[in-house]
C-alpha positions in Angstrom: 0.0 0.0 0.0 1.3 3.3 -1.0 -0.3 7.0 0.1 0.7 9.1 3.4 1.8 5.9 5.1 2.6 2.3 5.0 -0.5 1.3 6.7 -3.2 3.6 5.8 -3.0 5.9 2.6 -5.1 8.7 4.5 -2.7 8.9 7.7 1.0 10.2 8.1 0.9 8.3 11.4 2.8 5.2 12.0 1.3 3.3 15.0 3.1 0.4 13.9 6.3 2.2 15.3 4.8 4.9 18.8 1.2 4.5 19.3 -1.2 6.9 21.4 -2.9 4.9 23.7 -4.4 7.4 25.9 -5.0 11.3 25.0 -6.3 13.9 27.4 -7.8 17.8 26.1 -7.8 20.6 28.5 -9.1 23.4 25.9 -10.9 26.7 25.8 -13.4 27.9 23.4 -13.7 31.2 22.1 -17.0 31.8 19.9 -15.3 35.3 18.8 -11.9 33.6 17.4 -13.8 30.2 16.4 -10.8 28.4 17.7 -10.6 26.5 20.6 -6.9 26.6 22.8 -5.3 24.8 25.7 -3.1 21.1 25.0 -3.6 17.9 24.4 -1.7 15.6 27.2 -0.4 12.1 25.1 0.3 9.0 26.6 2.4 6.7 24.0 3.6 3.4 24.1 7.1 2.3 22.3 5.8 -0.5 19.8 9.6 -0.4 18.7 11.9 0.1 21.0 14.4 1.8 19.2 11.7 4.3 17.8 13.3 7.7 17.8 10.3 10.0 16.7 6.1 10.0 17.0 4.5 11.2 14.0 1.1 12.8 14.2 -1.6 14.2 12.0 -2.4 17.6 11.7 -4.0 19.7 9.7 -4.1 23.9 9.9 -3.2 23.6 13.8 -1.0 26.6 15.4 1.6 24.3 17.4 3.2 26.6 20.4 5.0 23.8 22.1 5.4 20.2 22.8 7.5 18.8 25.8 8.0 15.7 27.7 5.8 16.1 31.2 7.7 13.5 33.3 10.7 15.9 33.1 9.2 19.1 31.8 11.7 19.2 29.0 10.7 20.7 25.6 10.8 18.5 22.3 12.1 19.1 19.2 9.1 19.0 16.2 8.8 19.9 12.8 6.2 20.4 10.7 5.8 19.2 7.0 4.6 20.9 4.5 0.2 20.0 3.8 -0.1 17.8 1.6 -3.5 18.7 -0.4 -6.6 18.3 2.2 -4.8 15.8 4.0 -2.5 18.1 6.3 0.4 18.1 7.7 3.1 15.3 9.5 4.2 16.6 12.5 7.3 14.2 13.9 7.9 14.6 17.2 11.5 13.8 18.8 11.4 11.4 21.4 12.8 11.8 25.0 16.0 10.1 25.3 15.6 7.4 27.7 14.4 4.0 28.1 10.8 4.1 29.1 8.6 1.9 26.3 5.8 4.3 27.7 6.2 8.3 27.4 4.0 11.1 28.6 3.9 14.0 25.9 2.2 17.1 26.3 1.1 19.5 22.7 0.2 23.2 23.5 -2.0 24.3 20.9 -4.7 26.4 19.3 -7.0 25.6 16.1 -8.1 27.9 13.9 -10.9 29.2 12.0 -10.0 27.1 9.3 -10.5 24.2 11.1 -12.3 21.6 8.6 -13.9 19.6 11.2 -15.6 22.3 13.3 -19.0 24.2 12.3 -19.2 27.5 13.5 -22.8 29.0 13.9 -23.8 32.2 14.5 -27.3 33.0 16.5 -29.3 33.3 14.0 -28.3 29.8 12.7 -29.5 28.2 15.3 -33.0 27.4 16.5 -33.4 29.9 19.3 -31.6 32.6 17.4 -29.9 34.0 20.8 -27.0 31.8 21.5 -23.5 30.6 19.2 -23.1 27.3 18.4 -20.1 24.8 17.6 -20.5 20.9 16.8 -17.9 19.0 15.4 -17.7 16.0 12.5 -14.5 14.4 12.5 -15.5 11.3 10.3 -13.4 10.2 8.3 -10.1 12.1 8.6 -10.8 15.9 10.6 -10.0 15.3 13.9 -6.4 16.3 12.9 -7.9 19.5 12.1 -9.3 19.9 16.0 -6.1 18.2 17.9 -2.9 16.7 16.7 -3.6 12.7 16.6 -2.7 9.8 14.8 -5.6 9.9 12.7 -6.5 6.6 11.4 -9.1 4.1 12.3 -6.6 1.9 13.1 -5.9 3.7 16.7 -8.0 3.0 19.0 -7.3 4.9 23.0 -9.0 5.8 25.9 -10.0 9.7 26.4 -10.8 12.4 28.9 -11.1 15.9 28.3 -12.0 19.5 30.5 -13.7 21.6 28.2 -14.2 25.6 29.5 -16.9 27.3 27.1 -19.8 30.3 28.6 -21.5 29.1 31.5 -25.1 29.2 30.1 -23.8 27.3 27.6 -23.9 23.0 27.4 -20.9 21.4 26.4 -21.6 17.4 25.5 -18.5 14.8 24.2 -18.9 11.3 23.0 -17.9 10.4 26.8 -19.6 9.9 29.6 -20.0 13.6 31.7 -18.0 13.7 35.2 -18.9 17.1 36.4 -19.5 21.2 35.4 -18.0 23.7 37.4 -19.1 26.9 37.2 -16.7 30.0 37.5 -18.8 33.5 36.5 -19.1 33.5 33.9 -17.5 30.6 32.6 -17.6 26.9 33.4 -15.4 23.9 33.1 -17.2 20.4 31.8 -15.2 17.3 32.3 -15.7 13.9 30.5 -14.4 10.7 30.6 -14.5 8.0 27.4 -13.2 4.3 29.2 -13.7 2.5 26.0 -10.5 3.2 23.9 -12.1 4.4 20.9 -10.2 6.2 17.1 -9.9 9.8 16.5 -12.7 10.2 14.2 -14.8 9.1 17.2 -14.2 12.0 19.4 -16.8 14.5 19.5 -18.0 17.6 20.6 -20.6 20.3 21.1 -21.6 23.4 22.5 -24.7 25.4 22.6 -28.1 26.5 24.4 -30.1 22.9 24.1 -30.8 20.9 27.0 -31.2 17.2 28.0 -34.3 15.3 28.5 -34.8 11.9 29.4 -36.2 9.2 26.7 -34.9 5.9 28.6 -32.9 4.3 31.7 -29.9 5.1 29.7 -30.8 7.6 27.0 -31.5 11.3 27.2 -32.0 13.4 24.2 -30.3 16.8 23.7 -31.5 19.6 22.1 -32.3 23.5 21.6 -35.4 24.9 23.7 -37.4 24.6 20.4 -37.0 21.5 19.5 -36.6 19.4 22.1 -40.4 18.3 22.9 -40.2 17.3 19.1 -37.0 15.3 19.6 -38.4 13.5 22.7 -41.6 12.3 20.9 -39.9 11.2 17.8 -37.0 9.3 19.6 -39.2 7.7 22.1 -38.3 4.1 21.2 -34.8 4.6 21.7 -34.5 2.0 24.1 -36.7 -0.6 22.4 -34.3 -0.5 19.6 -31.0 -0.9 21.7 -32.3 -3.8 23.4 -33.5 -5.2 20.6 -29.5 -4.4 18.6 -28.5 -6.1 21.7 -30.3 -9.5 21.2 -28.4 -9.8 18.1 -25.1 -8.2 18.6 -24.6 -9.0 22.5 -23.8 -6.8 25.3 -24.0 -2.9 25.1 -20.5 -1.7 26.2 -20.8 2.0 26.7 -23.1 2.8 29.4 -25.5 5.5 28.3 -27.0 5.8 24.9 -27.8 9.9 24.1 -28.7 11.8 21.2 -28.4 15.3 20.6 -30.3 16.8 17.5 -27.6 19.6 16.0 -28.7 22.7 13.8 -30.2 21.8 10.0 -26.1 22.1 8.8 -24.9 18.8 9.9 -23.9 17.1 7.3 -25.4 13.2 7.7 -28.3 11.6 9.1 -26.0 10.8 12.5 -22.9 10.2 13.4 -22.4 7.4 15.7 -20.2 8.9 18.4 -19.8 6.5 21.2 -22.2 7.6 23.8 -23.5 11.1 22.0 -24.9 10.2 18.6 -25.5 13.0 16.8 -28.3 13.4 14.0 -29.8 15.7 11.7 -33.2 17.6 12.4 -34.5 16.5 9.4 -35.8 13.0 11.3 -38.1 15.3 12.8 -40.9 14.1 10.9 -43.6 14.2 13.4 -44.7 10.3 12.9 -41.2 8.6 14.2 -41.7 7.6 10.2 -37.7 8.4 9.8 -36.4 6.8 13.2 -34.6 3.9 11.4 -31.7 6.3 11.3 -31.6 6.0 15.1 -31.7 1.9 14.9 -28.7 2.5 12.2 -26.6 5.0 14.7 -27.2 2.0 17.4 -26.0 -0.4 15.8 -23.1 1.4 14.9 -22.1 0.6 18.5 -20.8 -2.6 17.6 -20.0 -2.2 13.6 -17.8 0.8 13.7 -17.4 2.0 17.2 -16.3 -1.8 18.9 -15.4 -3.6 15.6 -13.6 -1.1 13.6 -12.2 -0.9 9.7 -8.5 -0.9 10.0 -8.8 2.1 7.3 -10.7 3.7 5.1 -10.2 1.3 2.0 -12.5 -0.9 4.0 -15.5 1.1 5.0 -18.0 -1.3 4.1 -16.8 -3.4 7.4 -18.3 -0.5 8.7 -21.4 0.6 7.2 -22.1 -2.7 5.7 -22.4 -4.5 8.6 -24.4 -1.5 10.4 -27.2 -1.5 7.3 -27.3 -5.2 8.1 -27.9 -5.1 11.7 -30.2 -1.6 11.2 -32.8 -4.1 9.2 -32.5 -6.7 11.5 -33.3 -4.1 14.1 -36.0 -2.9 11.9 -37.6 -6.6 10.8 -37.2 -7.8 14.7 -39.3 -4.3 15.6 -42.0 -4.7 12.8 -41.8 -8.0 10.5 -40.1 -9.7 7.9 -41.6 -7.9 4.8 -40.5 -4.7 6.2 -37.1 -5.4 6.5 -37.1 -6.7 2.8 -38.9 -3.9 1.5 -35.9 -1.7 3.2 -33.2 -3.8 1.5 -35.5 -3.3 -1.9 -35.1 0.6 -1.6 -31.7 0.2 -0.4 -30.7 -1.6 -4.1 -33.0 1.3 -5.6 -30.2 3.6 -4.3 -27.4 1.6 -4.7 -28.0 1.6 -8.8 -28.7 5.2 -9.3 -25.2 5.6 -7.1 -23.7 3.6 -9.2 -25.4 5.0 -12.4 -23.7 8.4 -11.5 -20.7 7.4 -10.3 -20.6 4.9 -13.4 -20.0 0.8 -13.6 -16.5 1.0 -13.9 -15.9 3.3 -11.2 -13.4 1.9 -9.2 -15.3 3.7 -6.0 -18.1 1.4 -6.9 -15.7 -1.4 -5.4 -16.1 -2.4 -1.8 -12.7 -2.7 -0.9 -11.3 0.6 -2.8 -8.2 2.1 -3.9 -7.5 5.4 -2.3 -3.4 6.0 -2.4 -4.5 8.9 -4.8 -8.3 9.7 -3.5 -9.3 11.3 -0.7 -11.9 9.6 1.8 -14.2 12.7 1.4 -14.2 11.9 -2.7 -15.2 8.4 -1.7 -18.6 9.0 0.3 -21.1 7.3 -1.2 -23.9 4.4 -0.6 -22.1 2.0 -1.9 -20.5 0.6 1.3 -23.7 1.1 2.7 -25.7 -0.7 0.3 -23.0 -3.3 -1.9 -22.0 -3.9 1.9 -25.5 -4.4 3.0 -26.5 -7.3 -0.3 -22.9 -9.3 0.6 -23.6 -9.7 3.9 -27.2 -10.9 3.1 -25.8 -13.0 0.3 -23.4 -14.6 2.7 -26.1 -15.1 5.3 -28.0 -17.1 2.4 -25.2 -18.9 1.7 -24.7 -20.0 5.2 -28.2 -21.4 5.8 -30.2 -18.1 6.9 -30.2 -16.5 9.9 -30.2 -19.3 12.5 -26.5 -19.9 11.3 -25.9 -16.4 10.7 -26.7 -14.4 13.8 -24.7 -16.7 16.3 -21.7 -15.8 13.8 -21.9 -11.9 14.2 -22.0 -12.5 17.9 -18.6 -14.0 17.9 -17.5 -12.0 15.5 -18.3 -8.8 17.5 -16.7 -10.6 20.6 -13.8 -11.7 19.0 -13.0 -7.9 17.3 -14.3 -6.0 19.9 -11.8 -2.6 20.7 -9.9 -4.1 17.9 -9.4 -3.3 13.7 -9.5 -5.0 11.0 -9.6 -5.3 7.0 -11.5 -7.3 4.6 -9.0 -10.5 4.4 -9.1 -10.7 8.3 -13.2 -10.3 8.3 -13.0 -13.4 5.0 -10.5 -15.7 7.3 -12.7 -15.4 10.3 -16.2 -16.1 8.3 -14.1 -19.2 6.6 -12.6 -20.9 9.6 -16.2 -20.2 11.9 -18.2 -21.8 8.8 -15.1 -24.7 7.7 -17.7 -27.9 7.5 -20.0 -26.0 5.7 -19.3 -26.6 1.9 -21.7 -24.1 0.3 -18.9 -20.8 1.2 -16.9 -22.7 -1.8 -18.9 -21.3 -4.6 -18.7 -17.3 -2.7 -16.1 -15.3 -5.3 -14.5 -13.7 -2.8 -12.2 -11.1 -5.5 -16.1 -10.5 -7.4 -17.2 -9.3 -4.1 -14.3 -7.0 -3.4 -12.9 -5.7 -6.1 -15.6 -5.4 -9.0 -17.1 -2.4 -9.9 -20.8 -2.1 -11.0 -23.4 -3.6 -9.2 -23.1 -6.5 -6.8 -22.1 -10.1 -8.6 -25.9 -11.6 -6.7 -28.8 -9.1 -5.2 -30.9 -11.6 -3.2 -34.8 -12.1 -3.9 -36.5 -10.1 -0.9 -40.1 -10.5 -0.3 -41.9 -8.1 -2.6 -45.5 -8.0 -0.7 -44.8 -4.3 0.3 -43.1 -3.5 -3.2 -46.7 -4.5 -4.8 -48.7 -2.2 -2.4 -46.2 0.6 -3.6 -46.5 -0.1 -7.6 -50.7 -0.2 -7.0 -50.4 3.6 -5.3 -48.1 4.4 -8.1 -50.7 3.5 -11.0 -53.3 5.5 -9.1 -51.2 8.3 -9.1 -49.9 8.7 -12.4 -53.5 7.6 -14.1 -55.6 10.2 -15.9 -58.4 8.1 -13.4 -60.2 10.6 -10.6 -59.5 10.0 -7.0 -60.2 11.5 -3.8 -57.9 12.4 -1.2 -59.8 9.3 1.1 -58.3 6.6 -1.4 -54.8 7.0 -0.3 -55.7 7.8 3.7 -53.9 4.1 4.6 -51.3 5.5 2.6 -47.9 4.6 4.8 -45.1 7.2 4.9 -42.4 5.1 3.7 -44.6 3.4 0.7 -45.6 6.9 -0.4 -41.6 8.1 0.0 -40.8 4.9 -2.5 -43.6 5.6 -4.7 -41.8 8.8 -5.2 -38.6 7.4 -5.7 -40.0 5.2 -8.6 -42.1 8.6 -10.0 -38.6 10.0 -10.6 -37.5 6.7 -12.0 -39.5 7.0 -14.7 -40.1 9.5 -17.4 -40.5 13.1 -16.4 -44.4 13.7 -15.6 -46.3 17.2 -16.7 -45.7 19.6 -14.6 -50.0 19.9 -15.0 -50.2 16.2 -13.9 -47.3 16.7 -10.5 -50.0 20.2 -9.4 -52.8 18.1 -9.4 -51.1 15.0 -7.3 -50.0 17.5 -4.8 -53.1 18.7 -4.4 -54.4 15.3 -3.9 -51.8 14.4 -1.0 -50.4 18.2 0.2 -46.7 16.8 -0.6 -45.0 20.3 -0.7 -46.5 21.0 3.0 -45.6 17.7 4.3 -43.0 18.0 6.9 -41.2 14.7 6.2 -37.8 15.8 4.8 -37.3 12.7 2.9 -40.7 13.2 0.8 -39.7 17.0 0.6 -36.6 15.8 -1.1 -37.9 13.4 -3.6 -41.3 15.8 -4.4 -38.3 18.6 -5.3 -36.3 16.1 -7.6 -39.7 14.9 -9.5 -40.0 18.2 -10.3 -36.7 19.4 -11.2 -36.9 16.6 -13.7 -40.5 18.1 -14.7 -38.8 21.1 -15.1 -41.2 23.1 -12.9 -39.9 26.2 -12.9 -41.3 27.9 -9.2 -39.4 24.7 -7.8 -36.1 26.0 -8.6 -36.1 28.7 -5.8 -38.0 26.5 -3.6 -35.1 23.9 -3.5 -32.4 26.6 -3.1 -33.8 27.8 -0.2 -34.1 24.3 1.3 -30.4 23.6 0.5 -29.8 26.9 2.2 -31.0 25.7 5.5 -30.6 21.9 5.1 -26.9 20.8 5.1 -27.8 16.7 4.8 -25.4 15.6 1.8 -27.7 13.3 1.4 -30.0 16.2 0.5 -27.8 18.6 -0.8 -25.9 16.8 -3.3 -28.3 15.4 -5.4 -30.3 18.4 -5.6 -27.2 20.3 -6.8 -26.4 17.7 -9.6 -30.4 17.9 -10.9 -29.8 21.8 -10.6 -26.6 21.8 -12.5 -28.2 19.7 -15.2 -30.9 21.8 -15.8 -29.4 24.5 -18.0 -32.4 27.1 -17.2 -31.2 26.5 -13.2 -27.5 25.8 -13.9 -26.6 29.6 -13.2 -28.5 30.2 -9.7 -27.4 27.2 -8.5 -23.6 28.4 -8.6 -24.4 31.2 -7.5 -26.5 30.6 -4.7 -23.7 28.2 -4.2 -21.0 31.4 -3.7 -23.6 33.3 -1.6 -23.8 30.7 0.5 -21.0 28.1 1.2 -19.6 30.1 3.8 -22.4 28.8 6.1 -21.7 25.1 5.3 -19.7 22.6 6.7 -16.6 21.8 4.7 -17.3 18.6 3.2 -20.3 20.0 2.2 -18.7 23.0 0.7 -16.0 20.5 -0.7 -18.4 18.3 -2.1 -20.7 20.6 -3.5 -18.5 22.8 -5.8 -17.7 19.0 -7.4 -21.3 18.3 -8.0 -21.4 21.9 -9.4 -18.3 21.6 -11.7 -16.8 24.5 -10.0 -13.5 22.4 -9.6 
């Protein structure tokens, strides 16, 4: 393997030579610099002995000093050159003396540049009074926010004393010790036990506060929406207990959520013991809580059992879609859970339709020496992931044979990493006397582009309810609003999918449909989003500056980047999309920013 390192193309650490096992933040935030300051205590352990330098990512840091705190001397450190949007190597000289374990202390500041931070102002926010900051460090911006080895393939402990405005909340992905209040500041202190990688670590700061939704679950949000945010997240615990029936013990104590401003950039984020998600699974009907049942499960395929880097994603979002509809079919039945994995392929082939078939990204296991992870997002380690693991469950004999293999699996990885070879010699030595894994084509799986090599035959029972409501719909035949009243919110979101499918409809026809079912009022965000592509494709003119204004407020990439690509391919809409794009990327996060002037062609 080639790139930054010998072990991970993404990273200029090398773990295999010092490795951080335990880190410790004492910062400051200040909401007029947007930086946060203070140091980062490291505690490293000599994986070679005759190692004579740790190197670190970083990544538009201001490094003031770094010394050894056993004997308060200073270090010698230089900083390379960035490298692209991959940062910087900082090498760090080593004390000289025998110890195999050091104690290194980095005084430090961010910046405004800071990729991994989001700035808000007030009137950002919900309430419209206070700042906010939230971070997203996934896949490689934690160097951006502290110096790190910054690779999935570290996994270490954390604790952290955070000073921010008193009235404010600061929350981690740790477990919260205390809050001291000094005027008109205050110091928060957390503790993570669970050794966990960079990207992990997590944090925010605003006016939102904490209700309870479970024995070990509290959701977190601003005044305005937390009433909203309890309702809609009230099953929370039903569907850890339930990820915990088929994954095995729960290893990090509480389970919150905290819904962030309308700018974050995914559905969650599955920091250990804080998930973050999006406002937009406010939908008013718990219609969009599978995200929560995918961020759970994510506490085994991710956050315990962890790809070893970023070529191997799928090990982590594969297996979570996995568990997420065995969550979902345990919590409702069989034909849901099939009619998820349906939809799922429906994405997967329009991903892979605009990435194209011989898109090496369309791999699982992918190539990225030359690529950054951010280039790489898509759904196709979600959903290629997703249709091997259910092929290999087939395989096996269902899932009687199946399930009591992911336990041990997630028992024998847990706190560790891993790549796809390792995950293939576990599953062959577990299933040994069972001859029908000889016919799996291990390299088809892996390394081919396109589509997967087999897409299993899921029960279509809910798939045939969709296609009758589709036919009503786009028949010149009269009906009444009272013919679709058993109409089910996530029938009617893939009957829109398959609307925009097909050919594009008259703009006439999509007026009188909406009247019919009141889509643009609907407060569902995933109907919202597929009512605006149908009629982009319709070319429906006053839709134009409706979806610019909802990409204005909404920062979901899921969202966002589709509705930029229709925009830029309609020649009529081409030019306010760019520049609605320049008025506004200064309020977006950076991959979104990033990822946006792509799917514009403004790079």
């Amino acid at each position: 393997m080639h790139g930054l390192s010998v072990n991970d193309p993404s990273s200029f650490s090398r773990p295999d030579s010092v490795v951080v096992t335990d880190l410790s933040l004492n910062l400051s935030v200040s909401f007029e610099q947007k930086i946060f300051k203070g140091y980062v205590d490291l505690v490293v352990q000599k994986v070679d002995s005759a190692a004579t330098e740790l190197i670190l990512d970083t990544q538009d840091l201001d490094i003031f000093e770094i010394y050894d705190t056993d004997s308060n001397a200073k270090l010698n450190y230089i900083i390379n050159s960035p490298v692209a949007e991959f940062g910087s190597k900082l090498s760090i000289t080593l004390p000289n003396k025998s110890a195999q374990s050091l104690n290194i202390r980095i005084q430090y500041a961010t910046t405004a540049k800071a990729s991994g931070l989001q700035w808000l102002e007030p009137e950002q926010t919900a309430g419209k009074v206070h700042p906010f900051v939230f971070s997203q460090f996934q896949p490689i911006h934690a160097r951006s926010v502290l110096p790190c080895q910054d690779t999935p393939a570290v996994k270490a402990t954390y604790r952290a004393s955070i000073t921010a405005p008193s009235h404010l909340t600061v929350l981690m992905s740790a477990v919260r010790q205390d809050k001291v209040v000094n005027g008109d500041i205050a110091t928060s202190t957390f503790v993570q036990k669970v050794p966990i990688c960079a990207y992990l670590i997590a944090i925010a700061i605003g006016a939102i506060e904490g209700k309870k939704i479970g024995p070990r679950s509290t959701v977190w949000a601003e005044e305005k929406l937390i009433d909203q945010a309890v309702y809609e997240f009230g099953e929370t615990e039903m569907q850890l207990r339930t990820a915990e029936d088929i994954c095995g013990p729960y290893v990090w104590g509480i389970y919150d959520l905290l819904v962030l401003p309308p700018s974050f950039p995914f559905g969650g984020m599955e920091n250990p013991c804080l998930t973050f998600v999006t406002p937009t699974l406010l939908a008013g009907d718990r219609s969009l809580a599978n995200v929560v049942a995918h961020e759970i499960a994510h506490s085994w395929t991710g956050n315990l059992v962890t790809n070893v880097n970023w070529e191997h994603f799928w090990l982590n979002e594969g297996f979570t879609v996995f568990i997420e509809r065995k969550i979902v079919g345990r919590l409702t039945n069989a034909e849901e859970q099939d009619f998820d994995a349906h939809c799922g392929t429906v994405s997967l082939k329009e991903t892979v339709s605009v990435l194209g078939t011989d898109n090496p990204l369309t791999c699982l296991v992918v190539n990225l020496e030359k690529t950054h992870p951010d280039d790489a997002f898509s759904r196709v380690p979600y959903e290629k992931g997703h249709t091997f693991l259910r092929y290999l469950e087939n395989v096996v004999g269902g899932p009687s044979e199946f399930e009591p293999f992911l336990r041990k699996y997630f028992d024998h990885f847990k706190f560790k990493t891993l790549n796809s070879n390792d995950f293939k010699a576990y599953f062959e030595n577990f299933f040994a006397k069972n001859d029908s894994i000889k016919k799996i084509d291990w390299n088809a799986w892996f390394y081919s582009p396109g589509m997967p090599p087999v897409v299993p035959a899921y029960n279509t029972k809910v798939l045939e309810l969709c296609n009758e409501y589709k036919t009503k719909l786009l028949s010149n035949s009269l009906y009444k609003k009272e013919d679709f009243k058993h109409l089910d919110m996530k029938v009617l979101i893939h009957v829109l999918q398959e609307i925009f499918e097909g050919d594009p409809q008259p703009v006439e026809k999509l007026k009188a449909i909406d009247d019919l079912l009141g889509l643009s009022a609907m407060q569902n965000s995933e109907v919202k989003f597929m009512w605006l592509r149908i009629a982009l494709k319709a070319r429906w003119e006053e839709k134009i500056q409706e979806t610019l204004d909802w990409i204005n407020v909404v920062g979901r990439m899921k969202y966002v980047r589709p509705l930029h690509r229709d925009l830029y391919n309609w020649e009529k809409a081409r030019q306010q999309a760019i520049t609605n794009y320049y008025s506004n990327c200064h309020t977006m996060m950076h991959v979104v920013s990033y990822t946006a002037r792509k799917d514009l062609h403004l790079v």
